[in-house]
N, C-alpha and C positions, 0 to 999 in steps of 0.2 A: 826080924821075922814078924814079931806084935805088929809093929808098925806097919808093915805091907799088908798085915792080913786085916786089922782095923779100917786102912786107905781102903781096901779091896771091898769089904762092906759097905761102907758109905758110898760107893762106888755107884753098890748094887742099889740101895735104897733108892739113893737118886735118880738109877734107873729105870727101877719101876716106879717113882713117885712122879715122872714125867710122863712116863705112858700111861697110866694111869690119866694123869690131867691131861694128855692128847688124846686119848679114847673122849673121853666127856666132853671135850671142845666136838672133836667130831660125830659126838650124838648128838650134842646138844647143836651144833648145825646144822646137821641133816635134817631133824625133828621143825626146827624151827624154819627151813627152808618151804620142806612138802607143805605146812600151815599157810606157808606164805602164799605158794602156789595155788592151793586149795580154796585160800580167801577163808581160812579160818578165821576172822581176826579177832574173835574173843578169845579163843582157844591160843593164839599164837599169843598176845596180851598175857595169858595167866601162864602159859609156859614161858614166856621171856621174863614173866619178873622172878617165877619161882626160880630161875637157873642163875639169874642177877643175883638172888638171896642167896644161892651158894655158890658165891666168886664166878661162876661163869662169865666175864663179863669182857666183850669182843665187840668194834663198833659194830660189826653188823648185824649183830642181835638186836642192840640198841636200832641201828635204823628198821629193821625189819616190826620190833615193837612199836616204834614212834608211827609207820607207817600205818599200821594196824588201827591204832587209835586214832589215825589222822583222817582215815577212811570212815569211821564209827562216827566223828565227830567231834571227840572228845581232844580240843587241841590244845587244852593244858597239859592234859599225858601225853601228846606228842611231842609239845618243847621241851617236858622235863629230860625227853630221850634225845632230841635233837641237841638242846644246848650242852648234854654233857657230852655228846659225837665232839661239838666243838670247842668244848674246854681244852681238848685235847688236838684236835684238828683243826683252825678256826676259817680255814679253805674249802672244808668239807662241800661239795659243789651239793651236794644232794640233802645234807642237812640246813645247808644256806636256804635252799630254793624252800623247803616245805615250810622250815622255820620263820621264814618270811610269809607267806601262808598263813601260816598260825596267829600271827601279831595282825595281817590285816585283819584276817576274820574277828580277831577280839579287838579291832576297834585300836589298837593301838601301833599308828601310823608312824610315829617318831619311832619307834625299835624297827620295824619294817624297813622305812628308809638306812638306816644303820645297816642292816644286814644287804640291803639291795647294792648296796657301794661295795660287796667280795663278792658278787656274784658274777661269773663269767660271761654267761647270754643276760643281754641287755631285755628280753622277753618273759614274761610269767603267765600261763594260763591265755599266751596270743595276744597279751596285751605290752605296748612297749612300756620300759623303765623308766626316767627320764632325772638327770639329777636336779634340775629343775622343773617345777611344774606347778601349777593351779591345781590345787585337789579338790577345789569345793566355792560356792558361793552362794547367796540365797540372805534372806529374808523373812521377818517375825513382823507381829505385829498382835496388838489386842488390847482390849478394854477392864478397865476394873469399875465395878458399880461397889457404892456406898447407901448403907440403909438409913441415912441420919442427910439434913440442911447443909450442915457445918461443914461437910466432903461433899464434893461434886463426883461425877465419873473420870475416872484417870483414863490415858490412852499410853502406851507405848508403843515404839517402835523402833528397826533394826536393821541395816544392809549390813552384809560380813562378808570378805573374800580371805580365803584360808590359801596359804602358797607354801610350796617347798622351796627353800629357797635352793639346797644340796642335801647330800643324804644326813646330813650331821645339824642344819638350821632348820627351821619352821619357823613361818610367821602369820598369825593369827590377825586381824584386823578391822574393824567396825566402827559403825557413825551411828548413832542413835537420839531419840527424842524422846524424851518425856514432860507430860503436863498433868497437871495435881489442880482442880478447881479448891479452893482456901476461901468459904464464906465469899467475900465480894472480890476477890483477890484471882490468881494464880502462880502459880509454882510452873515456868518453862524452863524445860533442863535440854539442852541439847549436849550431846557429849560423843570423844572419840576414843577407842581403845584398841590396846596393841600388844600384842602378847610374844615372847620371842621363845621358843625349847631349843635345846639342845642337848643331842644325845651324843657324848664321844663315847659311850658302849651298847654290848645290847644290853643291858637293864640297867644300865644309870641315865637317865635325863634329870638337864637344868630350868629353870623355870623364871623367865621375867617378864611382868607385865606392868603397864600402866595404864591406867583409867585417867581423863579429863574430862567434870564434866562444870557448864558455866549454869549457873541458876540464878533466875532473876525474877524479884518479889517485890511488891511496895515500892518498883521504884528503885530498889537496891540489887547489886549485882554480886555474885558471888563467884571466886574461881578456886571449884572443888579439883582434889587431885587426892588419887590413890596408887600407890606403887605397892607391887609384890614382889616378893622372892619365894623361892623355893626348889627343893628336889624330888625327884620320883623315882621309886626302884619297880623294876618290872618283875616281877615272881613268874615262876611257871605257871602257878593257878591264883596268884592274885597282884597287886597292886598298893603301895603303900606312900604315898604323897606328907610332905612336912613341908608348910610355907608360912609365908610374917608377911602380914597388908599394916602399911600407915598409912592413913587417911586424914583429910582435911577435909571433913564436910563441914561448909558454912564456919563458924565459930570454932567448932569442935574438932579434936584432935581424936583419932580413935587406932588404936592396936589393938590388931586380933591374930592369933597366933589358928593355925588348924592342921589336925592330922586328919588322912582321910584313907579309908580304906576300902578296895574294891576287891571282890571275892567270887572269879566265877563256879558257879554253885555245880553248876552243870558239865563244868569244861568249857563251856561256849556261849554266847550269849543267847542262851533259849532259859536259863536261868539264872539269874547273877543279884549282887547284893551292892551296897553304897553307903557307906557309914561314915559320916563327919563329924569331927570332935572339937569344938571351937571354944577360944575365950577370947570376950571380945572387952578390951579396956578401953571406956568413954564414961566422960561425965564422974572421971574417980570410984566409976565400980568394974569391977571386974564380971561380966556376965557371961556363964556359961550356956553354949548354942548348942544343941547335937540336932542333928538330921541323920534320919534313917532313910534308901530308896530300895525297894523290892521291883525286878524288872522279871519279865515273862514274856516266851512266845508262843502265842496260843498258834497261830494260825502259822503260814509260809509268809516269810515278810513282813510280818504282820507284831510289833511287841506292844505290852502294857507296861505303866509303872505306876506304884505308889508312893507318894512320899509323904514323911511326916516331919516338921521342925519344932523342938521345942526350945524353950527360954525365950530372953530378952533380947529380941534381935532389931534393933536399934544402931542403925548407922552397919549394919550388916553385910557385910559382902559376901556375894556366893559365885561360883563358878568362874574360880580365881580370878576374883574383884573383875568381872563382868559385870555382873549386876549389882548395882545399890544406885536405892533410891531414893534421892535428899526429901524428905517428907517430915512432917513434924511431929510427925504421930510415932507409937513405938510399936511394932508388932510381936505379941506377946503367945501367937500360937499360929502354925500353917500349915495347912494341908492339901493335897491335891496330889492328881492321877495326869498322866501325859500317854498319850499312845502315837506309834508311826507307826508310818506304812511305806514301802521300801517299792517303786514303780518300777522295773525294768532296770535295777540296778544303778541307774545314773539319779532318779528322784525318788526321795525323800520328803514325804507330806506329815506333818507333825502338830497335836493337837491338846492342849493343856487347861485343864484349869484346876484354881489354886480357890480354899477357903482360907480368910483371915480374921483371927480378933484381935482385934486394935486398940491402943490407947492414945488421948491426947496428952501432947507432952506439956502443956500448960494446965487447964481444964481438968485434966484428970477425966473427961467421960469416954465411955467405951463405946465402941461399933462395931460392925462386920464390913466385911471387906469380898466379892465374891472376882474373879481373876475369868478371864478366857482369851486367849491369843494360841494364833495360827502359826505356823511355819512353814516355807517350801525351800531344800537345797538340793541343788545340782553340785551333783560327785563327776567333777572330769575323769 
């Protein structure tokens, strides 16, 4: 008789402990629907996290939040709601579609691609999907002037054609040229690089690239090579990159090890952060690099940035060994601002210039260094 009347209690508790939680599901749906309809979306934002904070938590709260923020702008709080939809769902058609959204807008096309290979309609926003494709190609170029005999004006230059190869490859690719006036001399560098990602999730990508570049001085020829490795995890609101460059420039052997970390400030890129942490071993020292970039959009289309590098950046590679410059000199401080302009969606007009103070790696005398080059890319 305990025993049935015990069973009979527990019975009951369960019972109301369940309608209880089916009432609150169904307020807190209803509530959070009329929001949705209304186009509350701050209002539907602060009641979907507060009812997430007390277990409410139902995919389609989650899309209805994610949706609100996605609307606002804000498309780091919209992945953090889309990707847990699909922790759980990873077919979700409607978390797939926005989620990919979200990764273009922030610029990160390898997770994009990833998420576009579950998507049911081959279409986004009336444009088609394509497992292969050309996303980009275009062209740099610009001059550096020197205050001192001893340096002449430098020139550089760049074609790059960027391709999808499937949702899962990328490959990055360019030819470039660079010349270093040396007293009676010069420094011509012609060089080609090639970069391969690969994403088999949405926020894990792999990272390999190779730099060649040939330089020839005095009559002597040199054949530079740099290889990189590395991985990237994609966050809801940022970005966290670990890669190893080894280099042969000329004589020298150089390892530089870099974290790097990307922080949208804003949610979106109307304000964002870029913080690199490097050690670069050459010549038996080990010298620490850090770069900081501040970016902003002031106008539509329209961003600015700042960037500042400090240390001993000597045989330096930057933008995963894209750039380095066989020069004999050592650049011991750099700064400069770059701004684009975004034309009708497909062009990209892009404008930099960089201060440097320089040292000679023999001589020991110091100079300045002042940078300007141009950019134009077409986004297919």
């Amino acid at each position: 008789m305990a025993n049935k009347l015990g069973l009979t209690m527990l019975l009951l508790i369960v019972l109301v402990t369940v309608g209880k939680a089916q009432n609150s599901y169904q307020k807190t749906d209803s509530i959070s629907l009329a929001l949705f309809n209304a186009s509350e979306w701050q209002k539907l934002v602060s009641f979907g996290k507060d009812a997430l904070n007390k277990g409410e938590d139902f995919p389609l709260l989650r899309l209805r939040i994610a949706y609100a923020s996605f609307v606002r702008e804000n498309y780091t709080g919209a992945l953090a709601q889309y990707n847990k939809v699909l922790d759980n769902d990873k077919h979700n058609q409607i978390a797939l579609y926005y989620a990919y959204l979200c990764n273009t807008y922030l610029n990160r096309g390898e997770n994009a691609g990833f998420l576009a290979s579950y998507l049911d309609s081959n279409r986004v926003e009336g444009e088609q999907i394509r497992s292969f494709k050309l996303t980009d190609a275009g062209a740099e170029s610009g001059i550096k002037f020197t205050n001192i005999y001893e340096r002449g004006n430098s020139s550089f230059s760049r074609a790059f054609v960027n391709i999808r190869l499937n949702y899962k490859w990328s490959l990055s690719t360019s030819f470039s040229y660079y010349n270093q006036p040396v007293r009676n001399d010069n420094i011509s560098q012609p060089g080609y690089y090639a970069k391969l990602n690969y994403t088999p999730s949405k926020r894990i990508s792999f990272i390999g690239a190779y730099h060649y570049m040939r330089s020839n001085l005095r009559h002597l020829v040199y054949q530079n090579n740099a290889v990189l490795g590395g991985v990237k995890y994609a966050g809801n609101g940022s970005n966290v990159q670990g890669d190893f460059v080894m280099s042969q420039i000329g004589d020298e052997k150089t390892r530089q090890y870099n974290l790097r970390f990307v922080k949208y400030l804003s949610g979106n890129l109307n304000f964002y952060s870029i913080s690199r942490f490097s050690i670069v071993n050459v010549l038996d020292a080990n010298n620490v690099v850090f770069q900081q970039l501040l970016g902003i959009k002031p106008l539509h289309n329209f961003w600015l940035e700042g960037v500042v590098t400090l240390g001993n950046q000597y045989n330096y590679a930057e933008a995963d060994a894209l750039y380095i410059y066989n020069g004999f000199d050592k650049t011991k401080f750099k700064a400069g601002g770059n701004c684009y302009f975004l034309l009708k969606h497909h062009l990209l007009l892009g404008l930099n210039y960089t201060f440097e103070r320089k040292s000679d790696n023999i001589f020991k005398f110091n100079y300045l260094q002042h940078s300007i080059n141009g950019g134009i890319t077409w986004n297919f």
